[in-house]
Each structure stands twice: as structure tokens, then as C-alpha cells.
C-alpha positions, 0 to 999 in steps of 0.5 A: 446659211440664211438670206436676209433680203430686207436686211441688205445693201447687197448680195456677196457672192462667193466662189471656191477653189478647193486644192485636194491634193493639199487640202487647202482652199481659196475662196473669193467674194463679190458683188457680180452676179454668178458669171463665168469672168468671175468664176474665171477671175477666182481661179485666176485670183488662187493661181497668183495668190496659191497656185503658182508658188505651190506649182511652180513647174505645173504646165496642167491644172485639172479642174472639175467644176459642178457645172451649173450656173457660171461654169455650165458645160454649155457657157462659151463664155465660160470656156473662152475665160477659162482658155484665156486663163489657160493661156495667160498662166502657160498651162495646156489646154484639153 
């Protein structure tokens, strides 16, 4: 809730993947900036640890993002992790 700059060593960020169908969340920590590799590297990090026992036969993830800062409408970076995402785990793309 609050940041103690003077306090820190560092800065956590996290980065959530709530599930809605089953009310269930992932969250990631680290210490890289609000980068789209790291938004990425979450979603990749639930499908292995969540997603993928939960979806075995899925071929399609709808994923909605707030888009701003790390996954802004406008990131081509954003857009060729998430396609590289797409392609690693089988799953179409749109």
C-alpha cells in the first residue's frame, strides 16, 4: 500500500494473472522494471505452474490486459513476447 524509498534496498514488482473462470490467481514477483519480457515471463510462469494442468486441452487463452505500462496496446515488444508465448505453448493467436 505504501513505498518506503529511504527504507529500501529495492523495489518488488509484482504482476498478476487472475483466472475468472475459477476464481483463482498467480501472482509474480521481481525486481525488473514494468517490462513487457516480465508481464510475458508471468503469463508464462502461471501456464507451467496453473494453466496447463487446468487446460490441458486448451488451444486458446483469451487474455485481457488493462493496457498501460508493460502491456500498452502499442508495445511491439509486448505483442512479439506475447506471440512467442503463443507459439512455445500451442495456443493460437488473434
Amino acid at each position: 500500500m505504501h513505498d518506503f524509498p529511504q527504507d529500501a534496498t529495492g523495489k518488488a514488482i509484482p504482476y498478476g494473472i487472475y483466472d475468472m473462470g475459477r476464481n483463482e490467481a498467480w501472482v509474480s514477483v521481481g525486481c525488473d522494471h514494468d517490462t513487457p519480457a516480465f508481464a510475458v515471463a508471468s503469463l508464462r510462469r502461471w501456464w507451467e505452474g496453473m494453466g496447463k494442468s487446468r487446460y490441458p486441452e486448451a488451444r486458446e487463452l483469451f487474455i485481457t490486459a488493462d493496457a498501460g505500462g508493460s502491456n500498452g496496446h502499442r508495445s511491439r515488444t509486448w505483442k512479439h513476447e506475447l506471440q512467442r508465448f503463443a507459439d512455445e505453448a500451442g495456443c493460437a493467436s488473434t
